[in-house]
PDB file of N, CA, C and O in Angstrom:
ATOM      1  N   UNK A   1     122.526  64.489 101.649  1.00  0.00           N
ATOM      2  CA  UNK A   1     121.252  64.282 102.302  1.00  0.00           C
ATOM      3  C   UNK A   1     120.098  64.740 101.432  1.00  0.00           C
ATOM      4  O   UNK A   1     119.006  64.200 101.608  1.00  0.00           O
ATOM      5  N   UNK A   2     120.182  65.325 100.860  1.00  0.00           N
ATOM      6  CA  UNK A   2     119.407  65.963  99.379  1.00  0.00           C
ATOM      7  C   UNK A   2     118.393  64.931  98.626  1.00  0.00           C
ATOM      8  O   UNK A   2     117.853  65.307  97.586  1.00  0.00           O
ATOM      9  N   UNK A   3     118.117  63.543  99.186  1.00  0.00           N
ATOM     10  CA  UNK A   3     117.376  63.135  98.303  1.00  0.00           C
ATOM     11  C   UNK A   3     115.961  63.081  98.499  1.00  0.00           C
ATOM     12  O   UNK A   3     115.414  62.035  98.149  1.00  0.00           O
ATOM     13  N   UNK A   4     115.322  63.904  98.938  1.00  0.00           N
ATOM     14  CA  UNK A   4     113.750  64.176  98.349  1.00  0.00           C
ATOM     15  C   UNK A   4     113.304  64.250  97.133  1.00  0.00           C
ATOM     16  O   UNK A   4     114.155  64.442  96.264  1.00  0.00           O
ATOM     17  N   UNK A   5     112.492  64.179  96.895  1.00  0.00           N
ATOM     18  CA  UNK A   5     111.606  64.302  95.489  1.00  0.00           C
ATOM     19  C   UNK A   5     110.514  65.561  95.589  1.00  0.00           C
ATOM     20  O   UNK A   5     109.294  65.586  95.747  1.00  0.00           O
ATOM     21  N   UNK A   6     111.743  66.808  95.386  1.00  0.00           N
ATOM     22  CA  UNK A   6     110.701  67.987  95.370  1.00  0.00           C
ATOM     23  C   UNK A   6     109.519  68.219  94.679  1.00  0.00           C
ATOM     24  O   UNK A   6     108.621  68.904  95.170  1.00  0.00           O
ATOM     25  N   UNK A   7     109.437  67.678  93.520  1.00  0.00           N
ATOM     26  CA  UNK A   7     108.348  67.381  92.674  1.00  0.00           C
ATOM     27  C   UNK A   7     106.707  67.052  93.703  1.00  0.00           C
ATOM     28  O   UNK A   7     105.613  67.601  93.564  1.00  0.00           O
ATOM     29  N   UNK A   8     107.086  66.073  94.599  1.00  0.00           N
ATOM     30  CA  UNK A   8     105.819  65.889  95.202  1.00  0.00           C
ATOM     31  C   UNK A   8     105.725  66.892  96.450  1.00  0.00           C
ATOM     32  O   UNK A   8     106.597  67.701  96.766  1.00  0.00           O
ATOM     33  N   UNK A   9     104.728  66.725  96.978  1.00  0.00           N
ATOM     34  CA  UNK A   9     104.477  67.522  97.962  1.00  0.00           C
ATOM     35  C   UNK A   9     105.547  67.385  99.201  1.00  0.00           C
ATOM     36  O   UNK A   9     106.447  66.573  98.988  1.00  0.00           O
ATOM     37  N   UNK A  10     105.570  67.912 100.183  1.00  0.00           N
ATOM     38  CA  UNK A  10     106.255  67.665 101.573  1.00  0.00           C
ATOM     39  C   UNK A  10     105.246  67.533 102.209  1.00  0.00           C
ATOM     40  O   UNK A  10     104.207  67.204 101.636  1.00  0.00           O
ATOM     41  N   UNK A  11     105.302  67.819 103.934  1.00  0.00           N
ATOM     42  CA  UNK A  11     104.344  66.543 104.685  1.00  0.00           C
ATOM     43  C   UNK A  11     103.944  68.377 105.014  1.00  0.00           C
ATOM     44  O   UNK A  11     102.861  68.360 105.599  1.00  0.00           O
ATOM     45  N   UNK A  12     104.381  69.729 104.862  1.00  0.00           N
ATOM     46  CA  UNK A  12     104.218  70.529 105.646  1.00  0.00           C
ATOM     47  C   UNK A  12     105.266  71.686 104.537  1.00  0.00           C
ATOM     48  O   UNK A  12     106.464  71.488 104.335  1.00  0.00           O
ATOM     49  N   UNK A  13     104.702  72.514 104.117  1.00  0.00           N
ATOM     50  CA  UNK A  13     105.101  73.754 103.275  1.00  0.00           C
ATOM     51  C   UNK A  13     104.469  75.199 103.591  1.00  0.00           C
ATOM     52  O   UNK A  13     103.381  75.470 103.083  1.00  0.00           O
ATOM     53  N   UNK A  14     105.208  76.263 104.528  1.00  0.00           N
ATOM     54  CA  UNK A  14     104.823  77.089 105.086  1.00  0.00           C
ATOM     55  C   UNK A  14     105.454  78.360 104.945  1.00  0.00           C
ATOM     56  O   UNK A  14     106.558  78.304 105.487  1.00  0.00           O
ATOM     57  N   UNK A  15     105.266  79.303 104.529  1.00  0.00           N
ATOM     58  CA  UNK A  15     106.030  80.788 104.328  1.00  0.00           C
ATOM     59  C   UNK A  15     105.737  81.686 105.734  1.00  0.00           C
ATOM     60  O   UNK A  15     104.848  82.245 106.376  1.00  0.00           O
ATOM     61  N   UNK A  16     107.409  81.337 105.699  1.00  0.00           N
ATOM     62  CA  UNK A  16     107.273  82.899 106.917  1.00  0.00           C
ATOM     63  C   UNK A  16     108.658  83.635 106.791  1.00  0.00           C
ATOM     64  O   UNK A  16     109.765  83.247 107.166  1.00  0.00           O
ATOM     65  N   UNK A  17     108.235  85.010 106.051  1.00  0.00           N
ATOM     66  CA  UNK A  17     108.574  86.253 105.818  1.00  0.00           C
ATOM     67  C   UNK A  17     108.874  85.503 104.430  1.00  0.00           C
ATOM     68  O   UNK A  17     108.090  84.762 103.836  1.00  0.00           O
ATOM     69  N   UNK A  18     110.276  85.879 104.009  1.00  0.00           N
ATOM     70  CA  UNK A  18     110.954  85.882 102.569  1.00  0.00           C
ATOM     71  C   UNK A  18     111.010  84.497 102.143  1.00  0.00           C
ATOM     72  O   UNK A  18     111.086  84.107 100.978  1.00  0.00           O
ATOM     73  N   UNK A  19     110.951  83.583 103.506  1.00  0.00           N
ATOM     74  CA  UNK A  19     111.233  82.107 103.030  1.00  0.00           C
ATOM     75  C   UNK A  19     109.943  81.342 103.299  1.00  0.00           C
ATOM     76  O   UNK A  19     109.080  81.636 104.126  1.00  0.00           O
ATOM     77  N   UNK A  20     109.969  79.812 102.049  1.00  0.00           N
ATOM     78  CA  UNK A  20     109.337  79.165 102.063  1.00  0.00           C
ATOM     79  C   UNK A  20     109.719  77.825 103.106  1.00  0.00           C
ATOM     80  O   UNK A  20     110.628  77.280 102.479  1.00  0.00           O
ATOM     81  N   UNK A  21     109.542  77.173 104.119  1.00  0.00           N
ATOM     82  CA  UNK A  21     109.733  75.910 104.703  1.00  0.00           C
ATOM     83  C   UNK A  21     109.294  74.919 104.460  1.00  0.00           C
ATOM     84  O   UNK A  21     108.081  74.821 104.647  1.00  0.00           O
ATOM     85  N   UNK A  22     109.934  73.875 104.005  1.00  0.00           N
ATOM     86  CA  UNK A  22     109.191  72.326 103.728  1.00  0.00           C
ATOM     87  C   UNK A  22     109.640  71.637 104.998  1.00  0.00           C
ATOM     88  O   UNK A  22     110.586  71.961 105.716  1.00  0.00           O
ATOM     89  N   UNK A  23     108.971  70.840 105.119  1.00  0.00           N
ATOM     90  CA  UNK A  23     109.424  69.574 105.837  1.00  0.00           C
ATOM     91  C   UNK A  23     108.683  67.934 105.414  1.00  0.00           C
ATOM     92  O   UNK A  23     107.504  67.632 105.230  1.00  0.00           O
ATOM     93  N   UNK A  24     109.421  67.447 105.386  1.00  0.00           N
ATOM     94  CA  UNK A  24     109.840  65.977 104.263  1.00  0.00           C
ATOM     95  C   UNK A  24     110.419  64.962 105.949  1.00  0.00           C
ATOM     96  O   UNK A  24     110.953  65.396 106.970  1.00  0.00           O
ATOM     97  N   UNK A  25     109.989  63.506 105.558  1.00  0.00           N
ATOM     98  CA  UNK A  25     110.281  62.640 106.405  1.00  0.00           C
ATOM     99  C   UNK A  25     111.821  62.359 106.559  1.00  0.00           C
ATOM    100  O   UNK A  25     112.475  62.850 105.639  1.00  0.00           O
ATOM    101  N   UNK A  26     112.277  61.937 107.150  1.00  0.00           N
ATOM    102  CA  UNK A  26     114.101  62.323 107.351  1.00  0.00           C
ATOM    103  C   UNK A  26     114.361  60.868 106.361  1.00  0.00           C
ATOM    104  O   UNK A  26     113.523  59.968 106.327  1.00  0.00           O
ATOM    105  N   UNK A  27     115.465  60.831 105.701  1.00  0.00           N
ATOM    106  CA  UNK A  27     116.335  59.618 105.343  1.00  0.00           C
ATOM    107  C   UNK A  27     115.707  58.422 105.844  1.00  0.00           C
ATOM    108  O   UNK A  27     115.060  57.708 105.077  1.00  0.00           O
ATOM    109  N   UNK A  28     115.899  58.018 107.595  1.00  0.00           N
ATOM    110  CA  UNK A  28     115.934  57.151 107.805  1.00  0.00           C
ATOM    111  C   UNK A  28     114.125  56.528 108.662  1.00  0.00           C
ATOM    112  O   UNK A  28     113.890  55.377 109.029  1.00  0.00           O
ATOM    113  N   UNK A  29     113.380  57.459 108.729  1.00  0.00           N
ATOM    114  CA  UNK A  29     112.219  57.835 109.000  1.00  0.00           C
ATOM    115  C   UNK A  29     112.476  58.005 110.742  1.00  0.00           C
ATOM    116  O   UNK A  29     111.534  57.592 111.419  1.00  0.00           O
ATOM    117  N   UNK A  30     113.368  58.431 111.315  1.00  0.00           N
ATOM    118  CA  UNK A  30     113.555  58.600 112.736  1.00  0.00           C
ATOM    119  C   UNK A  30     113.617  60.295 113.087  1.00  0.00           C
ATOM    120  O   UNK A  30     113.657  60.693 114.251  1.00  0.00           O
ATOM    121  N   UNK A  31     113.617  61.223 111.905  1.00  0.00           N
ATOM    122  CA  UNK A  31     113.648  62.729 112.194  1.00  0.00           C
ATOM    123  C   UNK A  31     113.221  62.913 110.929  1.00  0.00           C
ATOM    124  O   UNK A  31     113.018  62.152 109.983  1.00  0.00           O
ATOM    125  N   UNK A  32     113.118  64.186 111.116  1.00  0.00           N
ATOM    126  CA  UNK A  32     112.244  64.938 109.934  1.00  0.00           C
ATOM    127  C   UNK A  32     113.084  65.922 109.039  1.00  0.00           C
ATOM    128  O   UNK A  32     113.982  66.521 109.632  1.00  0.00           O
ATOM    129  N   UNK A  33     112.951  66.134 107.924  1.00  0.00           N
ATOM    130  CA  UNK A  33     113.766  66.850 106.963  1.00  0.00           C
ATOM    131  C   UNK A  33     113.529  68.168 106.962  1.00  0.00           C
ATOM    132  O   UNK A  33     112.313  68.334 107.056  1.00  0.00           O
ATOM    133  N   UNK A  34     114.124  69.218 106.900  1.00  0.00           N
ATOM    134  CA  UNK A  34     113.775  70.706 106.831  1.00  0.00           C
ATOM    135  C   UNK A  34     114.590  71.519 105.456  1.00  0.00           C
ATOM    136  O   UNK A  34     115.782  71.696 105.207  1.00  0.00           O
ATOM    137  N   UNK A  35     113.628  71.806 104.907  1.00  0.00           N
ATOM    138  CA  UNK A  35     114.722  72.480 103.757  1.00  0.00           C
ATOM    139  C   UNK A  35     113.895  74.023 103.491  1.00  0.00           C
ATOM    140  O   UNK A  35     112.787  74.146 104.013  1.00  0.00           O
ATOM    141  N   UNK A  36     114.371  74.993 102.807  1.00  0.00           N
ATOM    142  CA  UNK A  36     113.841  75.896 102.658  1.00  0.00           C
ATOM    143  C   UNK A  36     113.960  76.539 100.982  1.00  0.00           C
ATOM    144  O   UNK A  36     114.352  75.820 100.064  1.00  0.00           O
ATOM    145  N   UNK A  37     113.600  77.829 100.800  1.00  0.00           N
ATOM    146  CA  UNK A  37     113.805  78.033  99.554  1.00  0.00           C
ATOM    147  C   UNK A  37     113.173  79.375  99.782  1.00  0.00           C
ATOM    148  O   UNK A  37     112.378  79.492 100.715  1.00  0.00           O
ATOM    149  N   UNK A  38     113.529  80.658  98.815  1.00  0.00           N
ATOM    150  CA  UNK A  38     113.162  81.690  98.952  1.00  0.00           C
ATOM    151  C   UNK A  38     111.623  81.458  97.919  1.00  0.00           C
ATOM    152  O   UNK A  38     111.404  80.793  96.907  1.00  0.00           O
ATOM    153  N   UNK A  39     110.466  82.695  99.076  1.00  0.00           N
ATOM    154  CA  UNK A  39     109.134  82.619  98.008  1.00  0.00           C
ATOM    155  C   UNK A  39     109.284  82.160  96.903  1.00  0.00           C
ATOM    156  O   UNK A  39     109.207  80.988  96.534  1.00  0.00           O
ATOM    157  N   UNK A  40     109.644  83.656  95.979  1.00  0.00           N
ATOM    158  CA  UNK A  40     109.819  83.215  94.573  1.00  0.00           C
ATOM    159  C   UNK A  40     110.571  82.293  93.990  1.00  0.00           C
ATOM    160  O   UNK A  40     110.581  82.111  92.773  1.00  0.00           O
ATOM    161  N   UNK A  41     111.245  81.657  94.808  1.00  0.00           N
ATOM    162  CA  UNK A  41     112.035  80.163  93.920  1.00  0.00           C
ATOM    163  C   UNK A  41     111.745  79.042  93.290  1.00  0.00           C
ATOM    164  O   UNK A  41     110.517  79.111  93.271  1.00  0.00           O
ATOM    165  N   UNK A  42     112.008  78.117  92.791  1.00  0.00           N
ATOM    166  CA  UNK A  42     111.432  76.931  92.893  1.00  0.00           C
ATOM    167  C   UNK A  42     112.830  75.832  93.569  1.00  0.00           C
ATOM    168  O   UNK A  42     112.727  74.664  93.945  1.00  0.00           O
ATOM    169  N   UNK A  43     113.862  76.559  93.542  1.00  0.00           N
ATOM    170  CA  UNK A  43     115.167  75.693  93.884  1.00  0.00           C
ATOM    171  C   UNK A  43     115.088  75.714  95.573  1.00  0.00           C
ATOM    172  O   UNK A  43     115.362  76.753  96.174  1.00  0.00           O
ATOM    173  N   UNK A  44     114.609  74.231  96.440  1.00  0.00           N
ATOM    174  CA  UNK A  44     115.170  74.035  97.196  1.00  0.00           C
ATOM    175  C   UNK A  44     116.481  73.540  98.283  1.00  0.00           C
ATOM    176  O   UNK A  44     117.291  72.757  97.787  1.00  0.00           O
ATOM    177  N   UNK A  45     116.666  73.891  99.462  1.00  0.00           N
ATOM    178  CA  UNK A  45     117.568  73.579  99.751  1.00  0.00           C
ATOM    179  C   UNK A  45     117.867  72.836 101.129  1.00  0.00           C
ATOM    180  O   UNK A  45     117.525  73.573 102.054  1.00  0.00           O
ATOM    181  N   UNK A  46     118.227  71.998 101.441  1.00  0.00           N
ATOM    182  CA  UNK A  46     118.408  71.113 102.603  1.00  0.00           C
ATOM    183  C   UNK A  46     118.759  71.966 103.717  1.00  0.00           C
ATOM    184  O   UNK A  46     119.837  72.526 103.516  1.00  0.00           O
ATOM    185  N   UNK A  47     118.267  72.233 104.727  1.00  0.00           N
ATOM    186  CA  UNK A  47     118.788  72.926 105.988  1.00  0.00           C
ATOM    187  C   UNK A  47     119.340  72.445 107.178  1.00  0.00           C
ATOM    188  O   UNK A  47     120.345  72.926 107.702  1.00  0.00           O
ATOM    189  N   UNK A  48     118.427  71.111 107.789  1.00  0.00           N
ATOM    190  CA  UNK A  48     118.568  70.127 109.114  1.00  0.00           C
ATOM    191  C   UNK A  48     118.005  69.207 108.980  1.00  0.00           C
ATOM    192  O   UNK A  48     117.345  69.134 107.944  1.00  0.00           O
ATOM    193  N   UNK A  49     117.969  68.089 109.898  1.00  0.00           N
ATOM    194  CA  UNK A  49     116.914  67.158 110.482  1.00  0.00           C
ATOM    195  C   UNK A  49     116.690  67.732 111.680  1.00  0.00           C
ATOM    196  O   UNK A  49     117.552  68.133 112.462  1.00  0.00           O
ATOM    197  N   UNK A  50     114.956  67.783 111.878  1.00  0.00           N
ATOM    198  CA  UNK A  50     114.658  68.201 112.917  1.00  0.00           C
ATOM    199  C   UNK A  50     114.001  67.114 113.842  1.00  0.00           C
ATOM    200  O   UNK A  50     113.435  66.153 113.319  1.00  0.00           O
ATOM    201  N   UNK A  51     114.071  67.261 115.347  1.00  0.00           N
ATOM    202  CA  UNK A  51     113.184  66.199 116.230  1.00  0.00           C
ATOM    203  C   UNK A  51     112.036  66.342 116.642  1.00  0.00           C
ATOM    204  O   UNK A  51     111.925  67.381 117.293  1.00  0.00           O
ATOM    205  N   UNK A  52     110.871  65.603 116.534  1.00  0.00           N
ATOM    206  CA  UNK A  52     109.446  66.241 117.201  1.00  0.00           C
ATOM    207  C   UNK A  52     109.226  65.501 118.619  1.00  0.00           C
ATOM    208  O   UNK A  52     109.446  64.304 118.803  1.00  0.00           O
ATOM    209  N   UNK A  53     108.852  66.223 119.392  1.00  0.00           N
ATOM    210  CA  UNK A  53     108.703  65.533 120.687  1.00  0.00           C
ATOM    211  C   UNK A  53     106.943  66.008 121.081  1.00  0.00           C
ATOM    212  O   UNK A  53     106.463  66.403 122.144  1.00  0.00           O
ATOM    213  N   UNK A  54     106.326  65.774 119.784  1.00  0.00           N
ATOM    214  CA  UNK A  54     104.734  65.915 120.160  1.00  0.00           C
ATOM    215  C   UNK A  54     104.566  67.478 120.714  1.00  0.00           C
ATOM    216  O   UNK A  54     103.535  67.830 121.289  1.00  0.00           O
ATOM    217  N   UNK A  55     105.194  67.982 120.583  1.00  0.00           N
ATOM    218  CA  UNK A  55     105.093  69.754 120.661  1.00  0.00           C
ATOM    219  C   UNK A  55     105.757  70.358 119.776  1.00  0.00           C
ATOM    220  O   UNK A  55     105.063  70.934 118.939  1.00  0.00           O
ATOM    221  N   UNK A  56     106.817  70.434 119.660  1.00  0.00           N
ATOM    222  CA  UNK A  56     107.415  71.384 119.177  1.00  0.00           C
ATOM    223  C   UNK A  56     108.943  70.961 118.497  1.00  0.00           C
ATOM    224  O   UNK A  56     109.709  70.436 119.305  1.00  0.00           O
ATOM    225  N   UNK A  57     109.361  71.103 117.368  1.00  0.00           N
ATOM    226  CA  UNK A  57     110.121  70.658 117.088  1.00  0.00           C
ATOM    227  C   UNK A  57     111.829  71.696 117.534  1.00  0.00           C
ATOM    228  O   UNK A  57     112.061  72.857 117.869  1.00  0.00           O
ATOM    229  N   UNK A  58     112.858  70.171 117.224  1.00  0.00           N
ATOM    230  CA  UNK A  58     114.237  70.807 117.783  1.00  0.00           C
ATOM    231  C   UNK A  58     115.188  70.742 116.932  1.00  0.00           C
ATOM    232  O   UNK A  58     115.848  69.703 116.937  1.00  0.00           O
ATOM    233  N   UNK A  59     115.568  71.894 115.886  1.00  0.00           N
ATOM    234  CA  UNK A  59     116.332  71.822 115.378  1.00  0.00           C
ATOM    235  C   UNK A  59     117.646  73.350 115.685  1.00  0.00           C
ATOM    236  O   UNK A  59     117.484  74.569 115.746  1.00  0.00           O
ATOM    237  N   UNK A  60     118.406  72.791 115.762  1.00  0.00           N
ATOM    238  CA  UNK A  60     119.593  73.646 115.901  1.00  0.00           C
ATOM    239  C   UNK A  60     119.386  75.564 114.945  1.00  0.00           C
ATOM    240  O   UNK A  60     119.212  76.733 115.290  1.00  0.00           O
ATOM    241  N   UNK A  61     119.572  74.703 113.564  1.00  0.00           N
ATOM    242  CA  UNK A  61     119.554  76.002 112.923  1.00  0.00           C
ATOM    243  C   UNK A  61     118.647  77.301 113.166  1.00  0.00           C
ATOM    244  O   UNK A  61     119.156  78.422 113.177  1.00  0.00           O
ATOM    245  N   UNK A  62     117.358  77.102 113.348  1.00  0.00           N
ATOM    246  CA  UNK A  62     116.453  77.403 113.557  1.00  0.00           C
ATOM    247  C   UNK A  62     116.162  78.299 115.038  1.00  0.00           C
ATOM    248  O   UNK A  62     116.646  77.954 116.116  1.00  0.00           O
ATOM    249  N   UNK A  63     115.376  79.374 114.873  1.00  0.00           N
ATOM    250  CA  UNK A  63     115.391  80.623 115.976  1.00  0.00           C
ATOM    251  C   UNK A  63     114.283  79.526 116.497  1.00  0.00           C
ATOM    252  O   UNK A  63     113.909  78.522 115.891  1.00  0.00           O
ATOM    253  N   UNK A  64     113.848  80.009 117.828  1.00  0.00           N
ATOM    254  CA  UNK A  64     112.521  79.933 118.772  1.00  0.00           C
ATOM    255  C   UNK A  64     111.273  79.927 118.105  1.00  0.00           C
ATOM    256  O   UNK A  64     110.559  78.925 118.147  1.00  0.00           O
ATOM    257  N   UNK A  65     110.805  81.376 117.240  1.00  0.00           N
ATOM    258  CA  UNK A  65     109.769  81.334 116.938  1.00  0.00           C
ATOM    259  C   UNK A  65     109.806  80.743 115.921  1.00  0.00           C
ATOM    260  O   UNK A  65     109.009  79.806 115.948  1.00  0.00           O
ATOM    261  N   UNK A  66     110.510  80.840 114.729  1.00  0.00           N
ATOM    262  CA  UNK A  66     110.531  80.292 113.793  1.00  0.00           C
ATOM    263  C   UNK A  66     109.866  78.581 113.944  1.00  0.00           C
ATOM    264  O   UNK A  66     108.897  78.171 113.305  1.00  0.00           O
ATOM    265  N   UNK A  67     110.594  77.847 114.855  1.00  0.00           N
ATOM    266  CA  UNK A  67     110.371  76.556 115.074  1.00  0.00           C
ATOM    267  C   UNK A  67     109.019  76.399 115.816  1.00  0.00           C
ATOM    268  O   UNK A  67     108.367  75.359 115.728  1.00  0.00           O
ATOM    269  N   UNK A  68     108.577  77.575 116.625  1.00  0.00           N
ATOM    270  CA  UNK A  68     107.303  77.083 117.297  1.00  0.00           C
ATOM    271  C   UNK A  68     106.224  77.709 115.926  1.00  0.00           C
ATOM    272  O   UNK A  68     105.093  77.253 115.757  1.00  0.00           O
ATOM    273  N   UNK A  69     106.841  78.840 115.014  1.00  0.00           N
ATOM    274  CA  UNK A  69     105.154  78.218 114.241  1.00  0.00           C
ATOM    275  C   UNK A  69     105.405  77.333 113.310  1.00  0.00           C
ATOM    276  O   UNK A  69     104.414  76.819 112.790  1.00  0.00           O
ATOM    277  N   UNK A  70     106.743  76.906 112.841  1.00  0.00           N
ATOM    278  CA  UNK A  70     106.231  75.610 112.057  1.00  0.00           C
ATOM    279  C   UNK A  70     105.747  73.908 113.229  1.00  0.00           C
ATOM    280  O   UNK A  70     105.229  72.867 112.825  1.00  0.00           O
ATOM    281  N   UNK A  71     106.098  74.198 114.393  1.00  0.00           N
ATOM    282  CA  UNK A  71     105.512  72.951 114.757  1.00  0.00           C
ATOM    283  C   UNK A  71     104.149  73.556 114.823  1.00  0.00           C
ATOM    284  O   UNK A  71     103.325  72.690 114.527  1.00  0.00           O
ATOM    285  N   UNK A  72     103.602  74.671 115.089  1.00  0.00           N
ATOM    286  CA  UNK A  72     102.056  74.682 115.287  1.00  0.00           C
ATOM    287  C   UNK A  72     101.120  74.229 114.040  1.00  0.00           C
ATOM    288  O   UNK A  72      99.980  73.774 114.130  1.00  0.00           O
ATOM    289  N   UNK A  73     102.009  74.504 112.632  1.00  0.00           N
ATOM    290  CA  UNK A  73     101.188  74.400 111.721  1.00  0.00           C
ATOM    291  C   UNK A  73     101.292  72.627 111.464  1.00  0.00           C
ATOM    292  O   UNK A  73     100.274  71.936 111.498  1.00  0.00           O
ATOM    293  N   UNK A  74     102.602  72.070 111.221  1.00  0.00           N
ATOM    294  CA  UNK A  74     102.961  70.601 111.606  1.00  0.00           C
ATOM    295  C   UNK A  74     102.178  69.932 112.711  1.00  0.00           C
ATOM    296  O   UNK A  74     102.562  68.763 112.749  1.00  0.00           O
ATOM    297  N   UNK A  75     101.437  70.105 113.444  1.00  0.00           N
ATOM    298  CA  UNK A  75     100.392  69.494 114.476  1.00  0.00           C
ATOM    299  C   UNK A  75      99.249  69.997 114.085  1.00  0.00           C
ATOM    300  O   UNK A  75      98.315  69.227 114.308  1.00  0.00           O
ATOM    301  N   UNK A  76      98.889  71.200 113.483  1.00  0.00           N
ATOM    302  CA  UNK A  76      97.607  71.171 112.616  1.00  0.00           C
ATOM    303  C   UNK A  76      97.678  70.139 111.635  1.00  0.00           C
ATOM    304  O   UNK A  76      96.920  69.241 112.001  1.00  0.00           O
ATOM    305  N   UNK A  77      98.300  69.814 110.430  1.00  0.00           N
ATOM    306  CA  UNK A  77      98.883  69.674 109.443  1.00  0.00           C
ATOM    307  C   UNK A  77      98.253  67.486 110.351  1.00  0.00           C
ATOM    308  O   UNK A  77      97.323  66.776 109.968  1.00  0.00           O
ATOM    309  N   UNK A  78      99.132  67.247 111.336  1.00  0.00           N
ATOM    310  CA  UNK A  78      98.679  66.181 111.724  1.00  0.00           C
ATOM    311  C   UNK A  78      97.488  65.665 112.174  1.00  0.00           C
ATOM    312  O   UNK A  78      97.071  64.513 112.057  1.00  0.00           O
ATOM    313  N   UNK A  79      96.703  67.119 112.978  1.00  0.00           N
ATOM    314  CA  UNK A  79      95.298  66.786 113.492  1.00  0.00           C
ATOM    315  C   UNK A  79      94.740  66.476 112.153  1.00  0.00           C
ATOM    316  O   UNK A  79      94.345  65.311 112.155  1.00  0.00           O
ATOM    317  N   UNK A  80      94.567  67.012 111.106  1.00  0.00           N
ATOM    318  CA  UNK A  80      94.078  66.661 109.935  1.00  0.00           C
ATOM    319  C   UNK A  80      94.063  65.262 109.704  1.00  0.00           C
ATOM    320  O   UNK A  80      93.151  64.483 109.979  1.00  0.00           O
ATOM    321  N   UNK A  81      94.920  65.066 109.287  1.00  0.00           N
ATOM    322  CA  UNK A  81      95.157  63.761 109.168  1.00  0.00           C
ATOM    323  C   UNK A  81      94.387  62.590 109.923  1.00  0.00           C
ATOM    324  O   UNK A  81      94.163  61.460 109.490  1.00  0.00           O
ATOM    325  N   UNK A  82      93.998  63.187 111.286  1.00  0.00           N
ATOM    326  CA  UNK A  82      93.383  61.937 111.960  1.00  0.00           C
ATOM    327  C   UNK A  82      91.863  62.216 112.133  1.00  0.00           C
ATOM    328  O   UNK A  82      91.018  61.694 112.861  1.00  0.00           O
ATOM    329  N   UNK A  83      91.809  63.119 111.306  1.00  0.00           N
ATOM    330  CA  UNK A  83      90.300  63.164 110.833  1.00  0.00           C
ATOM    331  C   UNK A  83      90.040  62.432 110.190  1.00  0.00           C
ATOM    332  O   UNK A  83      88.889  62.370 109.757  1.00  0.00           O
TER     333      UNK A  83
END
């Protein structure tokens, strides 16, 4: 599942605590990609596909809060956009 192009940006790149979070459009454009990587790294790594249901995203791996602040910043991240 690994085929992003880390080189470019992700749609959403956010540090919380030791780790960095990307999220990248899924494979098939029906879910969203989640990979992570420690701060100082540059080597990422594939984690889930996650689901957005216009709040908050649902991915398994992932604790409660963890997932509610990357959807908060991922719906900032979108209000932008429709500016």
């Amino acid at each position: 599942m690994d085929t992003f192009n880390y080189d470019e940006p992700g749609i959403i790149e956010h540090d919380i605590g030791e780790l960095t979070y990307r999220v990248d459009s899924g494979k098939q454009g029906t879910r969203l990609a989640l990979s992570t990587r420690p701060v100082d790294s540059w080597e990422w790594s594939f984690v889930a596909e996650m689901k957005w249901d216009g709040r908050i995203f649902s991915c398994k791996p992932l604790d409660f809060e963890t997932r509610k602040e990357l959807s908060r910043v991922f719906k900032e991240a979108l209000e932008e956009l429709e500016m």
